[in-house]
N, C-alpha and C positions, 0 to 999 in steps of 0.2 A: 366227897360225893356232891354234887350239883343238886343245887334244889329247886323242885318243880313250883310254880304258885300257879294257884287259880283263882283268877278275879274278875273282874268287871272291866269290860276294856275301856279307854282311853280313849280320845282323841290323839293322843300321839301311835295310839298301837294302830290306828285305821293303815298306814300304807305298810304293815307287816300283812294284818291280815287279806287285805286288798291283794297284795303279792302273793300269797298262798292259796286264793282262789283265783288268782289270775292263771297263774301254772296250770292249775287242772282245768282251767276253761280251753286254756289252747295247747294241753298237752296231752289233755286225761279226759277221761268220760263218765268222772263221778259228778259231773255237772253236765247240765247241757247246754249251757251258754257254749257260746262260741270264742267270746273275748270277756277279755276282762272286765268288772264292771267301773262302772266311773264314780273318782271317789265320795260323790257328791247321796249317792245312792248309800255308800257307810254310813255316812254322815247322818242321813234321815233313819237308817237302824239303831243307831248308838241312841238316838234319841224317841224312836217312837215308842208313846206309851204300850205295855205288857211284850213289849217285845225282850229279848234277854240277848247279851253277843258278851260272851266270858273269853277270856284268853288263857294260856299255859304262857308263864313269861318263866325261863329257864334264864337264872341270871342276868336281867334285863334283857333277854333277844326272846318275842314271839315265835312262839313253835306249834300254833293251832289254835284251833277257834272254837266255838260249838254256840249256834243260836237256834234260836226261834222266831217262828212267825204265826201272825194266823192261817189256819188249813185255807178257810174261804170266806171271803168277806160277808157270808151272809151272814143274820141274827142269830142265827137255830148254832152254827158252829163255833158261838164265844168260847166256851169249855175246852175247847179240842186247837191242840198247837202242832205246826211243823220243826220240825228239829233237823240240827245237819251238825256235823263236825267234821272237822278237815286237819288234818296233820302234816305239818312240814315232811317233803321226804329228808330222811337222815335220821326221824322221830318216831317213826309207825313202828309199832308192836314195842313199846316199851311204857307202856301204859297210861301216855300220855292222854288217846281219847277215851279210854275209859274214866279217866279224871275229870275231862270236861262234860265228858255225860253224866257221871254222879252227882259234879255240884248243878247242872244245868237243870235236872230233871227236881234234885231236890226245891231248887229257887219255882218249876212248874208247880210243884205240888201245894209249896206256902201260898201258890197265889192262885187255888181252887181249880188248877187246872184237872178235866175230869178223865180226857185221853190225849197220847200223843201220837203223832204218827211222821212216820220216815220212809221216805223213798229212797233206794240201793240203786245203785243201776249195774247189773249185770256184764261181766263177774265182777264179785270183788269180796272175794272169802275175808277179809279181815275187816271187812264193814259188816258181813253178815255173822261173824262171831263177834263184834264189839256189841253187836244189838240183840244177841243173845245172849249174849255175857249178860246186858242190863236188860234183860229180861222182857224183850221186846218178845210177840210173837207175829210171826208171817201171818198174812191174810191173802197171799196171792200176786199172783205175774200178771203185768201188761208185757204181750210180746211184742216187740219193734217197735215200740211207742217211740224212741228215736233215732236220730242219723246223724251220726258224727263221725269224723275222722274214714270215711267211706264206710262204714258197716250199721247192721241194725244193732240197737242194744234195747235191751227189756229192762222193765225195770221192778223192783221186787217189794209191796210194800208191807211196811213192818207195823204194829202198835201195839200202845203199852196204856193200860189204865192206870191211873194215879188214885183216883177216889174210891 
């Protein structure tokens, strides 16, 4: 059987990861980007202070991500992070992002983080049970907050106290 790691990404894992949110930029609607982003913007995540970007490396090849950011640059929301995971397709539903959310949230918690919160974007039933699986709860729908690929999508968000 193959074995799963979760760890701290790498400078070499940025154009795995870069690649798998690049797909869903111009394929999918779990983001709202349009394009891909430029590697130059990994770069400054791998390395901003309290930010976290964890990989699933399945026998050396990247199969998802899961980071954090801050919610909003003001003072009052130090405590409180944004979170996202994203899954190679070939990888969804075999337990991959609930692995990167388990160690992701635990790394939030050692470092006093007090809530986390996630945006779903509408549908995406196996993003809305991975975030109840980890024991996220709903707080409510923006409807049409965007436009991609010609249609409205909502988006649903989720959070979870740590402290």
């Amino acid at each position: 059987m193959a074995r799963m790691d979760i760890r701290r990404a790498l400078p070499a894992d940025l154009p795995a990861v870069a690649a798998i949110y690049g797909r869903e930029a111009r394929e999918g609607h779990a983001t709202f980007d349009l394009e891909p982003l430029p590697m130059a913007l990994w770069e400054e995540k791998l390395s901003a202070e309290g930010d976290h970007l964890l990989v699933a490396d399945l026998e050396g090849t990247v199969i998802g991500y899961a980071s954090s950011a801050p919610f909003r640059p003001k003072p009052a929301y130090g405590h409180t992070r944004e979170t996202t995971v994203y899954v190679a397709p070939g990888h969804q539903g075999l337990g991959t992002g609930r692995a990167l959310y388990d160690a992701l949230l635990a790394l939030l918690a050692d470092d006093g983080v007090h809530l986390v919160v996630a945006a779903v974007a509408l549908p995406n039933p196996a993003s809305l049970a991975l975030h109840r699986g980890c024991g996220f709860e709903e707080v409510g729908v923006m409807r049409e907050v965007g436009h991609k690929q010609g249609r409205w999508i909502d988006l649903a968000w989720w959070q979870r106290r740590l402290g």
